[in-house]
C-alpha atoms as an extended CHARMM CRD file, in Angstrom:
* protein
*
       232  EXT
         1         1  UNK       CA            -14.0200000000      -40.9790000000       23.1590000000  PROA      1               0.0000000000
         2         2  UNK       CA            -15.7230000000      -44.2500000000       22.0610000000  PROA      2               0.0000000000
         3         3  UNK       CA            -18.0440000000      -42.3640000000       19.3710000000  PROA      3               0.0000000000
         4         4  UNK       CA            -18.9650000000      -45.0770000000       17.0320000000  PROA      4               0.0000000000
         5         5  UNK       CA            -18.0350000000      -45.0690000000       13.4700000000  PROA      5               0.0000000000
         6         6  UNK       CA            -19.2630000000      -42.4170000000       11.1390000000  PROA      6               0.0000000000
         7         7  UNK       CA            -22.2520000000      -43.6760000000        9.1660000000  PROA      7               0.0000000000
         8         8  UNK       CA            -20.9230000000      -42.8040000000        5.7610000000  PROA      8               0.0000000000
         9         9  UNK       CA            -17.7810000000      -44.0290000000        5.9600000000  PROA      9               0.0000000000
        10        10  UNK       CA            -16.7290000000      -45.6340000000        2.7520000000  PROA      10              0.0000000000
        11        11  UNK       CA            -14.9770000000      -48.4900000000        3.6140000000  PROA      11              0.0000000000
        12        12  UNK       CA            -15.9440000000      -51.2800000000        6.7500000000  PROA      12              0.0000000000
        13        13  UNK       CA            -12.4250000000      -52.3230000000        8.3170000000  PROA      13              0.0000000000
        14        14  UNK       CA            -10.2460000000      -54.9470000000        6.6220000000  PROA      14              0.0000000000
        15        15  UNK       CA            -11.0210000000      -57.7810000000        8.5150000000  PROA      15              0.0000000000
        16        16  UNK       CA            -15.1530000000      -57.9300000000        8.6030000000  PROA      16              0.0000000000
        17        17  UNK       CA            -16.7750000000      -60.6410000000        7.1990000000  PROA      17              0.0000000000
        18        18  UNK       CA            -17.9570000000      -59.9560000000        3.3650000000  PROA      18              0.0000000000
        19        19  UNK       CA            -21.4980000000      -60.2200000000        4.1940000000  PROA      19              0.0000000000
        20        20  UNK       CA            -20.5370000000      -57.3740000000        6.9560000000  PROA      20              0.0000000000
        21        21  UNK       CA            -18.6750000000      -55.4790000000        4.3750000000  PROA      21              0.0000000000
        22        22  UNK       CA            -22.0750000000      -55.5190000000        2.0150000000  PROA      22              0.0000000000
        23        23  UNK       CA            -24.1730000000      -54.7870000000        5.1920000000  PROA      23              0.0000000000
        24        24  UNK       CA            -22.3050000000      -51.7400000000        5.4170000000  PROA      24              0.0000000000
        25        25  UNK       CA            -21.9450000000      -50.3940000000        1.8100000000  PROA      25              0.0000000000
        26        26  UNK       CA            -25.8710000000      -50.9310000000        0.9910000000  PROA      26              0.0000000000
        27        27  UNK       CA            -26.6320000000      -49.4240000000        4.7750000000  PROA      27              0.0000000000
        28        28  UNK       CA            -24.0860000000      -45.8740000000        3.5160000000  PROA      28              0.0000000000
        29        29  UNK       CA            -25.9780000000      -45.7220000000        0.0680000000  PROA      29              0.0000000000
        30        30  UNK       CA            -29.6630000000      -46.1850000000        2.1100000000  PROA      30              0.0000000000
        31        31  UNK       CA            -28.5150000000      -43.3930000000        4.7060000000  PROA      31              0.0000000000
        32        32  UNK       CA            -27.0650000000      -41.0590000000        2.2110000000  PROA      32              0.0000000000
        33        33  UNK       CA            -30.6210000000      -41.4560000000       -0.0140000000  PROA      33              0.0000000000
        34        34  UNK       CA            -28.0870000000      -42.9280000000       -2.9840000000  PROA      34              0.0000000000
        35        35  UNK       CA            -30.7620000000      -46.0830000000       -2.7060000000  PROA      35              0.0000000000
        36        36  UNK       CA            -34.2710000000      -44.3560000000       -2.2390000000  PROA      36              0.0000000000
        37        37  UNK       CA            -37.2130000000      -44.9780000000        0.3620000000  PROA      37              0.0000000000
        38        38  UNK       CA            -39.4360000000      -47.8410000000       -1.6540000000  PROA      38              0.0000000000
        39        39  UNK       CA            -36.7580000000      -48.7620000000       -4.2380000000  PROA      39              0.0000000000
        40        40  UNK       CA            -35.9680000000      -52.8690000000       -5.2610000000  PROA      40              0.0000000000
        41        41  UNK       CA            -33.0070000000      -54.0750000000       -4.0550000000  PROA      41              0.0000000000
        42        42  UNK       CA            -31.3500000000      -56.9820000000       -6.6440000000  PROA      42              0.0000000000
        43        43  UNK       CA            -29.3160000000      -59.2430000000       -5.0670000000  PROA      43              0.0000000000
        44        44  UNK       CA            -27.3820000000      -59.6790000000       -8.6110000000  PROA      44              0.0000000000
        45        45  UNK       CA            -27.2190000000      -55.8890000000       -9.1990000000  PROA      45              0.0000000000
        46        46  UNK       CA            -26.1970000000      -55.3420000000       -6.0280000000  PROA      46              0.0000000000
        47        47  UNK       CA            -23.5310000000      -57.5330000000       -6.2830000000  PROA      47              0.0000000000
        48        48  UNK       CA            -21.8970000000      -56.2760000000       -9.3490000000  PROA      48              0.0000000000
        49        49  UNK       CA            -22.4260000000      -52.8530000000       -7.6910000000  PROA      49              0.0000000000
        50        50  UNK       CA            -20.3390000000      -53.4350000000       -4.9340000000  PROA      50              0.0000000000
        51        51  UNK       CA            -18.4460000000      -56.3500000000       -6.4920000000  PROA      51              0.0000000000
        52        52  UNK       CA            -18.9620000000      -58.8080000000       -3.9460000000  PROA      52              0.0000000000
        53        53  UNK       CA            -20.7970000000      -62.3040000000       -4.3390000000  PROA      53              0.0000000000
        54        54  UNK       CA            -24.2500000000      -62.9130000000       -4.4910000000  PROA      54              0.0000000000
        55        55  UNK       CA            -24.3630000000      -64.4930000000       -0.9680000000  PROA      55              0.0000000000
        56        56  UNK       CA            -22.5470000000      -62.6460000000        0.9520000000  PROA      56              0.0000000000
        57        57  UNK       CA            -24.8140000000      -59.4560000000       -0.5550000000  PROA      57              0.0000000000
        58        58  UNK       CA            -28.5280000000      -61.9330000000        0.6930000000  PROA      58              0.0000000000
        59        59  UNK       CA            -26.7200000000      -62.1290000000        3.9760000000  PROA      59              0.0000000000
        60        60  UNK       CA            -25.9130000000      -58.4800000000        4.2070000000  PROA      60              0.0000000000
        61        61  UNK       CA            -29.6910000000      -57.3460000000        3.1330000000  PROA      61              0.0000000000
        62        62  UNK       CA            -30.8990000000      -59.8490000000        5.7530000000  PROA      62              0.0000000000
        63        63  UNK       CA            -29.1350000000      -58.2990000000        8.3950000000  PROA      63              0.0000000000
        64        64  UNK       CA            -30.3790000000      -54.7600000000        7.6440000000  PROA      64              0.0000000000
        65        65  UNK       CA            -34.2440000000      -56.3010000000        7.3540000000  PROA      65              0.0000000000
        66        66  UNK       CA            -33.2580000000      -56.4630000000       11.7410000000  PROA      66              0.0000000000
        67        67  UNK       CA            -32.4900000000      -52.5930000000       11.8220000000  PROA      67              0.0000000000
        68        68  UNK       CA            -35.7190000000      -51.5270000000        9.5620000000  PROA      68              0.0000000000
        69        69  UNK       CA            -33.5990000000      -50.2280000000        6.6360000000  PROA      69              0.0000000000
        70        70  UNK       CA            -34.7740000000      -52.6230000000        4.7120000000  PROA      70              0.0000000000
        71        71  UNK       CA            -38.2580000000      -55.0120000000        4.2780000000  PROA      71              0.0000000000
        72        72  UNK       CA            -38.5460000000      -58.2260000000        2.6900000000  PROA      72              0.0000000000
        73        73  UNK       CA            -40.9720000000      -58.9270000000        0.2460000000  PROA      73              0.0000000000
        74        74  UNK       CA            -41.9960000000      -62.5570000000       -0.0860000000  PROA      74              0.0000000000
        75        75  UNK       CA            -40.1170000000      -64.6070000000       -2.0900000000  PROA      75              0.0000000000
        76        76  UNK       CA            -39.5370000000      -61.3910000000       -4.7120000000  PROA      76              0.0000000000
        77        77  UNK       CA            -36.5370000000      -60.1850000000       -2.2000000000  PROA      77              0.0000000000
        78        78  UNK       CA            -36.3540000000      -57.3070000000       -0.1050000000  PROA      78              0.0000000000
        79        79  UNK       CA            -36.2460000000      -53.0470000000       -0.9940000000  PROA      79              0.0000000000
        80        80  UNK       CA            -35.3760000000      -50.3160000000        0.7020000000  PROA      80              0.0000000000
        81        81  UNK       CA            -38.2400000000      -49.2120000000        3.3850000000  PROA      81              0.0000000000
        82        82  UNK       CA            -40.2780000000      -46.1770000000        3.0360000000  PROA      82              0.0000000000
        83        83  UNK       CA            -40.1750000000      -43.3530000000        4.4950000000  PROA      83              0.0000000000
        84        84  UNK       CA            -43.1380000000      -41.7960000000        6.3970000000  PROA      84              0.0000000000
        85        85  UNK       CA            -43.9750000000      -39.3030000000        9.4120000000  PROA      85              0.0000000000
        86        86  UNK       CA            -45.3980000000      -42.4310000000       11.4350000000  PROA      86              0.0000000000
        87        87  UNK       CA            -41.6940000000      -43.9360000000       11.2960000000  PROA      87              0.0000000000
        88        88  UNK       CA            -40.1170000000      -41.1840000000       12.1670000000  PROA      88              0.0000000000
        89        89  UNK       CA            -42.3770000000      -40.8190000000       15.1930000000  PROA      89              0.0000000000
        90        90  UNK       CA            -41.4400000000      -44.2960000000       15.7550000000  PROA      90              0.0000000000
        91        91  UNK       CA            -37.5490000000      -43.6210000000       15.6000000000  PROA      91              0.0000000000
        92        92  UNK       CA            -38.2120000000      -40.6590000000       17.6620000000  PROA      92              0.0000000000
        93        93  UNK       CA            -40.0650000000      -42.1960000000       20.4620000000  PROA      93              0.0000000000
        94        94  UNK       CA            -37.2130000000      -44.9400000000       20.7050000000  PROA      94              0.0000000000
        95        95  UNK       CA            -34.4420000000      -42.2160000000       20.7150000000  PROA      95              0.0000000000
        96        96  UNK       CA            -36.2440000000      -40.4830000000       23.3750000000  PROA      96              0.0000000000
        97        97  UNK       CA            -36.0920000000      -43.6950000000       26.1010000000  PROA      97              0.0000000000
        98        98  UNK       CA            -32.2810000000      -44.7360000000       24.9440000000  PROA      98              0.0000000000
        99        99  UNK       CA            -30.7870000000      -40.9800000000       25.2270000000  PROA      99              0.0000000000
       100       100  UNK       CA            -32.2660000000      -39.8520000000       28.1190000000  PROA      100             0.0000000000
       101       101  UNK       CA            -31.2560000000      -43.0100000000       29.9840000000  PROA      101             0.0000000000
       102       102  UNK       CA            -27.8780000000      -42.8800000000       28.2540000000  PROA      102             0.0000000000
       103       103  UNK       CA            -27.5330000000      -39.1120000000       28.9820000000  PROA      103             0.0000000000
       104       104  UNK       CA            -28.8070000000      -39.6350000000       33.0850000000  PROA      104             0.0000000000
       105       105  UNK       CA            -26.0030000000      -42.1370000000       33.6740000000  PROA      105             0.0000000000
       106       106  UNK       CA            -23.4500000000      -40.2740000000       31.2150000000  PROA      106             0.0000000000
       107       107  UNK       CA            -23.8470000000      -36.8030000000       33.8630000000  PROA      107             0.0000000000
       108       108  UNK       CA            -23.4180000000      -39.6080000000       36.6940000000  PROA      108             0.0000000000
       109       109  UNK       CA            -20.4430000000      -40.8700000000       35.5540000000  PROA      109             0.0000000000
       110       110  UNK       CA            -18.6750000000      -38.5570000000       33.7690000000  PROA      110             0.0000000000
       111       111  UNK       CA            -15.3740000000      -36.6140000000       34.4090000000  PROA      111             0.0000000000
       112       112  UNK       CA            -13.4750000000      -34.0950000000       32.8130000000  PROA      112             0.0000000000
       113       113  UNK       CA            -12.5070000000      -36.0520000000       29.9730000000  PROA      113             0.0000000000
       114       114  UNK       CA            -16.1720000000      -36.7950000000       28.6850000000  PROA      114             0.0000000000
       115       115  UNK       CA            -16.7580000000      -32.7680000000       29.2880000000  PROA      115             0.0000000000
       116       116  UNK       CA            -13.7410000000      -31.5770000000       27.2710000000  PROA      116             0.0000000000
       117       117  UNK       CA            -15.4040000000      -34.2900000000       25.1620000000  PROA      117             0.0000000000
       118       118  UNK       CA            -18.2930000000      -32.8010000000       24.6280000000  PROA      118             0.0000000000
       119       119  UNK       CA            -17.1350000000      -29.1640000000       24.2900000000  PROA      119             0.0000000000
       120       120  UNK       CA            -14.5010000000      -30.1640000000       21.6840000000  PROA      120             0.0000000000
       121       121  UNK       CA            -17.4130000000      -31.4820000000       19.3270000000  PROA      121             0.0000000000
       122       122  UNK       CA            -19.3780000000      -28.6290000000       20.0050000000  PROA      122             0.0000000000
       123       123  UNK       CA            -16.4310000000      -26.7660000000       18.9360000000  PROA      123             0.0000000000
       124       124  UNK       CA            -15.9370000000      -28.8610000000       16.3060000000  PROA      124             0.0000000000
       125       125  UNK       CA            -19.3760000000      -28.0350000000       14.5690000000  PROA      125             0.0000000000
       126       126  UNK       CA            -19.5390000000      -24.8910000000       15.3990000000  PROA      126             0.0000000000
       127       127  UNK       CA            -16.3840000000      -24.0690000000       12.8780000000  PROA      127             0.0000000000
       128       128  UNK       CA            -17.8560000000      -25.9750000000       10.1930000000  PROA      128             0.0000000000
       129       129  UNK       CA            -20.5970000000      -23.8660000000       10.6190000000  PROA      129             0.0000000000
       130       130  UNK       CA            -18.2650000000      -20.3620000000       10.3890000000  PROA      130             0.0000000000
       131       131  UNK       CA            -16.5920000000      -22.3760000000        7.1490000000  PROA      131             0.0000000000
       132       132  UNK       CA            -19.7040000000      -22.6740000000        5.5410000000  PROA      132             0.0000000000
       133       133  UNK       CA            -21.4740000000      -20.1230000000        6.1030000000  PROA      133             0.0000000000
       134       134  UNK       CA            -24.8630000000      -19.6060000000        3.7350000000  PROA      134             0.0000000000
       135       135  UNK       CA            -24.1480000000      -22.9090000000        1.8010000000  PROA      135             0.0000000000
       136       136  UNK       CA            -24.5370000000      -24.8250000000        5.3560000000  PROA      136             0.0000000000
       137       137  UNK       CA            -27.0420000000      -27.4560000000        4.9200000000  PROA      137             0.0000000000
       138       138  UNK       CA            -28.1730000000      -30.0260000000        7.5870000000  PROA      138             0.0000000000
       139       139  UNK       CA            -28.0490000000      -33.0640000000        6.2710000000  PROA      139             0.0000000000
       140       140  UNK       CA            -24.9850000000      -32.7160000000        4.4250000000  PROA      140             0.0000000000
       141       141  UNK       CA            -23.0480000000      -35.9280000000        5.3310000000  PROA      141             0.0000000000
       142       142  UNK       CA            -19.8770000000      -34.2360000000        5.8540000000  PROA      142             0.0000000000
       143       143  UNK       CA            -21.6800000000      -31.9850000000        8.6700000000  PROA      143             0.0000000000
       144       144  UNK       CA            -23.6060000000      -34.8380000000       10.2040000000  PROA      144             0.0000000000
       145       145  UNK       CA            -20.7060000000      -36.9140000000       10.9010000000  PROA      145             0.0000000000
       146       146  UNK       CA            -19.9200000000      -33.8940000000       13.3730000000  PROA      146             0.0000000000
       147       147  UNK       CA            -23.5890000000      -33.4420000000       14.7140000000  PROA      147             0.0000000000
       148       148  UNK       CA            -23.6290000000      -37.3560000000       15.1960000000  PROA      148             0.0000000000
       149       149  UNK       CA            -20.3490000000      -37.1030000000       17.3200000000  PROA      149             0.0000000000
       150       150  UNK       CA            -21.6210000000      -34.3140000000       19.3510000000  PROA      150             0.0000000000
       151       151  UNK       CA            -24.6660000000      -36.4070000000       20.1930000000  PROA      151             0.0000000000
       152       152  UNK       CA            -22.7290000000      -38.9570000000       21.0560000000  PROA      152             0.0000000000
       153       153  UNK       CA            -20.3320000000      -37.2900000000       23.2970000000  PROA      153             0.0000000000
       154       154  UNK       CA            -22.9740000000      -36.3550000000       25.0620000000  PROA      154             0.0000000000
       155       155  UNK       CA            -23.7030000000      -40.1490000000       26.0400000000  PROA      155             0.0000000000
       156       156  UNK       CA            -20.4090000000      -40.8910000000       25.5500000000  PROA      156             0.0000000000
       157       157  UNK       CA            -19.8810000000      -41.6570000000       29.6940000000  PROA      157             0.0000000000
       158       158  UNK       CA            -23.2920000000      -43.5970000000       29.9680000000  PROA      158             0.0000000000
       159       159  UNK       CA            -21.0230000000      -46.7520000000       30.5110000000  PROA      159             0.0000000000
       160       160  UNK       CA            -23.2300000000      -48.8150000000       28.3810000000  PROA      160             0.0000000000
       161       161  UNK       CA            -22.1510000000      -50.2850000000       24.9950000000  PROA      161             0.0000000000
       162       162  UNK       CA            -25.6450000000      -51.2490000000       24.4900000000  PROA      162             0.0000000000
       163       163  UNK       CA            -27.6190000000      -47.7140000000       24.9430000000  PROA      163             0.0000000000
       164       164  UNK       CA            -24.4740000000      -46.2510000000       23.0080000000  PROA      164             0.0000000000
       165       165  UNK       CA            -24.9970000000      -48.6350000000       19.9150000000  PROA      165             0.0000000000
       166       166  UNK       CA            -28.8990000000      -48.4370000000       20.6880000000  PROA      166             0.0000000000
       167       167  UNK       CA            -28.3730000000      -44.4570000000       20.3380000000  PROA      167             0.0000000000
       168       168  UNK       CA            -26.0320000000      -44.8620000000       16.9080000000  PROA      168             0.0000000000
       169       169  UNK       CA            -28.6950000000      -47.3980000000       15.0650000000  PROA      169             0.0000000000
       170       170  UNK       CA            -31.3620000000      -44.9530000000       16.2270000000  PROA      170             0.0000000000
       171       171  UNK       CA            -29.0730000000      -42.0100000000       14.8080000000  PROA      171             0.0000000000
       172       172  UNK       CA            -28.6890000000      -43.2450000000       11.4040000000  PROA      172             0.0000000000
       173       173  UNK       CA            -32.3750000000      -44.3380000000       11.0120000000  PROA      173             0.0000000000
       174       174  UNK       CA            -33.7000000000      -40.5760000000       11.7560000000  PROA      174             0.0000000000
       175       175  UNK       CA            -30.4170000000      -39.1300000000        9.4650000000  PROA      175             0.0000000000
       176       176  UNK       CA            -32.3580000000      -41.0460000000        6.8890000000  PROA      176             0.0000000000
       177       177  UNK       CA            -34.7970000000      -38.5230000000        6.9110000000  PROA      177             0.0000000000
       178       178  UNK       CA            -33.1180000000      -35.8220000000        7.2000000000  PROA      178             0.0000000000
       179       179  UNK       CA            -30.6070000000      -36.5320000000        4.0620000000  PROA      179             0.0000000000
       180       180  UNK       CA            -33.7440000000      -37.6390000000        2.2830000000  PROA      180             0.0000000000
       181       181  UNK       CA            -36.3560000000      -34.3760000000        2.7300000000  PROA      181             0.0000000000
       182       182  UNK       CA            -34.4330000000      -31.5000000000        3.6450000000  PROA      182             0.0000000000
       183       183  UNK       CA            -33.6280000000      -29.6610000000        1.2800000000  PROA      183             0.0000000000
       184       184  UNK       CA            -32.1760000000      -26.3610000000        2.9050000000  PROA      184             0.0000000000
       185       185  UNK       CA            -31.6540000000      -25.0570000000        6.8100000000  PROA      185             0.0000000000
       186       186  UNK       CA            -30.9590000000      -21.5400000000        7.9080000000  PROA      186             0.0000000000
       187       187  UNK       CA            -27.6720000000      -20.0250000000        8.5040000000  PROA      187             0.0000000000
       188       188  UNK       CA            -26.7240000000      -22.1300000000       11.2290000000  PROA      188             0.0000000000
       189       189  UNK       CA            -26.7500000000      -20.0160000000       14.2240000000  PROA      189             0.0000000000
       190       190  UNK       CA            -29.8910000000      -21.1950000000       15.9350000000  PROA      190             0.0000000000
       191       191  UNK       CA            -28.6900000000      -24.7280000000       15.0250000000  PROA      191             0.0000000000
       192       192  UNK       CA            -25.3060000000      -24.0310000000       17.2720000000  PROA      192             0.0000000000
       193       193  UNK       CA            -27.7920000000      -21.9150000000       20.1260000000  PROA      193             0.0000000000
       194       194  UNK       CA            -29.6790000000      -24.9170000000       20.2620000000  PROA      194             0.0000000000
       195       195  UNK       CA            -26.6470000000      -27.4060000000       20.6450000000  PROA      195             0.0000000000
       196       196  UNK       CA            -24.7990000000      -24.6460000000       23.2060000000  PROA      196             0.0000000000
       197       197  UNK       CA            -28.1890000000      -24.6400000000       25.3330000000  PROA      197             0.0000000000
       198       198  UNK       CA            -28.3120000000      -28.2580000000       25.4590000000  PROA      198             0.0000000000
       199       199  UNK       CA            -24.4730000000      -28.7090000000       26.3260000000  PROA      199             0.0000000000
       200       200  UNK       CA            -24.3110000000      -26.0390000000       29.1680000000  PROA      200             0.0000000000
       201       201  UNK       CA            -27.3810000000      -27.9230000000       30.9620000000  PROA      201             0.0000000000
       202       202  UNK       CA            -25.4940000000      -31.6450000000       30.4400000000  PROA      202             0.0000000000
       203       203  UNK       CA            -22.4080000000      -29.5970000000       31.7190000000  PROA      203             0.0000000000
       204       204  UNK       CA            -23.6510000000      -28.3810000000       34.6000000000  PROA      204             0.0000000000
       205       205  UNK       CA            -25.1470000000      -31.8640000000       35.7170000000  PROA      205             0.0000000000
       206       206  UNK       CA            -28.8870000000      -30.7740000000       35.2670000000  PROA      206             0.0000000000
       207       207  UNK       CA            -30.2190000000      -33.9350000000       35.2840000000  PROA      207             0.0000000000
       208       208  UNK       CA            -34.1690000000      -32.9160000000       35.1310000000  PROA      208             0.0000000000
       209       209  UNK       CA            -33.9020000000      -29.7450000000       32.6830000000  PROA      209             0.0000000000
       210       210  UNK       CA            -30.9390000000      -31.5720000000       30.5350000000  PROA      210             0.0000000000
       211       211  UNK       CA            -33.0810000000      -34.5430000000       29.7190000000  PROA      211             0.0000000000
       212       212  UNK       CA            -35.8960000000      -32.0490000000       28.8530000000  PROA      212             0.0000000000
       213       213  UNK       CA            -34.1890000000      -30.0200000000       26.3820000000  PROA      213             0.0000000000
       214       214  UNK       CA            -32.8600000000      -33.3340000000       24.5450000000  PROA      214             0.0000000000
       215       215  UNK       CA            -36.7210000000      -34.2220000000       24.7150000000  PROA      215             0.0000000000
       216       216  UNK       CA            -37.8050000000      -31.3900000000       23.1400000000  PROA      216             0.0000000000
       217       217  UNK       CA            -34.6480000000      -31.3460000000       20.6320000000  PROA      217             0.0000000000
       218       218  UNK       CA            -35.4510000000      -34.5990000000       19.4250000000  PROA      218             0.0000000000
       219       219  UNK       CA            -39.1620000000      -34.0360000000       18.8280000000  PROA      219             0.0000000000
       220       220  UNK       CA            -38.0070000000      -31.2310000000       16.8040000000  PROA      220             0.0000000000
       221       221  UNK       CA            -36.9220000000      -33.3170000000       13.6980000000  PROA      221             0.0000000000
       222       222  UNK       CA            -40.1940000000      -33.9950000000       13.0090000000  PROA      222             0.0000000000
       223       223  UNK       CA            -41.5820000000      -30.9030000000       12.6950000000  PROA      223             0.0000000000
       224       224  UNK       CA            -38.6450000000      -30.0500000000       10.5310000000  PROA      224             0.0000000000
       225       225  UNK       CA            -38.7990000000      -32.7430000000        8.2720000000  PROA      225             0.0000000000
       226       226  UNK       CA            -42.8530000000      -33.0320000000        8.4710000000  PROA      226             0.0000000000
       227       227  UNK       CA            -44.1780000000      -28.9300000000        8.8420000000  PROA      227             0.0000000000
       228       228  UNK       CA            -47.7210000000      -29.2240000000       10.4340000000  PROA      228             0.0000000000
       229       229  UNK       CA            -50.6010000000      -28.0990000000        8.0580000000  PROA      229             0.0000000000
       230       230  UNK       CA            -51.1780000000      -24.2270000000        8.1750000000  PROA      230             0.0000000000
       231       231  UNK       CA            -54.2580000000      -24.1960000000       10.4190000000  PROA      231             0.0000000000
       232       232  UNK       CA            -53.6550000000      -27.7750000000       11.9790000000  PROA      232             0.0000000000
């Protein structure tokens, strides 16, 4: 499987660039809430933080200003970027046009390796679920590095490195969220129903109904992580 790199991994591999290496560490601590929505980020804190040099630390904020995880402000530097129910819409609406594409080609293409894919990381959550039982919580990190690779199993046969990075930039962005404002789930089982329903339709190459349940799944987050109004 090509699944890309969990999102809180603590380390980036040996041999990136130290302005890469920042990139990632102050992208994990934005993800995992550690650095909140709205907060400054110092370029000389920051470096002592992670103990890497002020420039490479500029250059790694700069590149996360490009993936909206981060704003500039004027010559005063850059902070984290806040959080609202219009972004997430945003995010949403852009996850909607990369997976379905991604998850049309991936039901093209795919063979029995990107199934036994897909029902491995179903399987895979499904445990950690059973583990866990009534302390299971959504946005735990260790749990979304196994909803992310479910997700991207799915997509995982698209044959397009751009939709599948597209799809894991899009991933992390909306995880924001959800490690942010959820505070609890329920006991798991209609998470896993939902997930099951979704694989059986990729699984047995419904194109049309497939791409509607991962529609509808997506949409979901924001009614999670924003409830409507009573009487709205």
């Amino acid at each position: 499987m090509t699944a890309s790199t969990p999102i809180l991994q603590t380390e980036p591999a040996s041999g990136d660039t130290l302005s890469e290496r920042a990139a990632a560490l102050i992208e994990r601590d934005i993800v995992a809430g550690t650095l909140a929505p709205g907060s400054r980020l110092g370029i000389v804190e920051l470096a002592k933080r992670y103990e890497i040099g002020p420039t490479p630390v500029r250059e790694g904020l700069s590149r996360l200003v490009s993936r909206g995880l981060i704003v500039g402000i004027g010559q005063r530097g850059f902070r984290v970027a806040e959080v609202s129910r219009d972004d997430l819409v945003d995010i949403t609406r852009m996850r909607t046009v990369v997976e379905k594409e991604a998850l049309r080609l991936a039901m093209l293409n795919g063979g029995d390796a990107w199934e036994a894919g897909i029902i491995a990381a179903l399987h895979q959550m499904r445990r950690y679920i059973q583990r866990m039982q009534s302390e299971f919580r959504e946005g735990a990190p260790e749990f979304d590095r196994l909803h992310k690779a479910f997700h991207t199993a799915l997509l995982d046969a698209c044959g397009s490195r751009r939709l599948l990075a597209a799809h894991s930039d899009l991933y992390d962005q909306a995880y924001r969220y959800r490690r942010v404002m959820m505070r609890s789930f329920d006991d798991g089982r209609g998470f896993i129903r939902e997930h099951e329903a979704l694989a059986d339709l990729v699984l047995a190459r419904d194109a049309q109904a497939a791409q509607a349940r991962l529609e509808a799944h997506l949409h979901s987050t924001i009614n999670i992580v924003y409830p409507p109004s009573k009487g709205a």
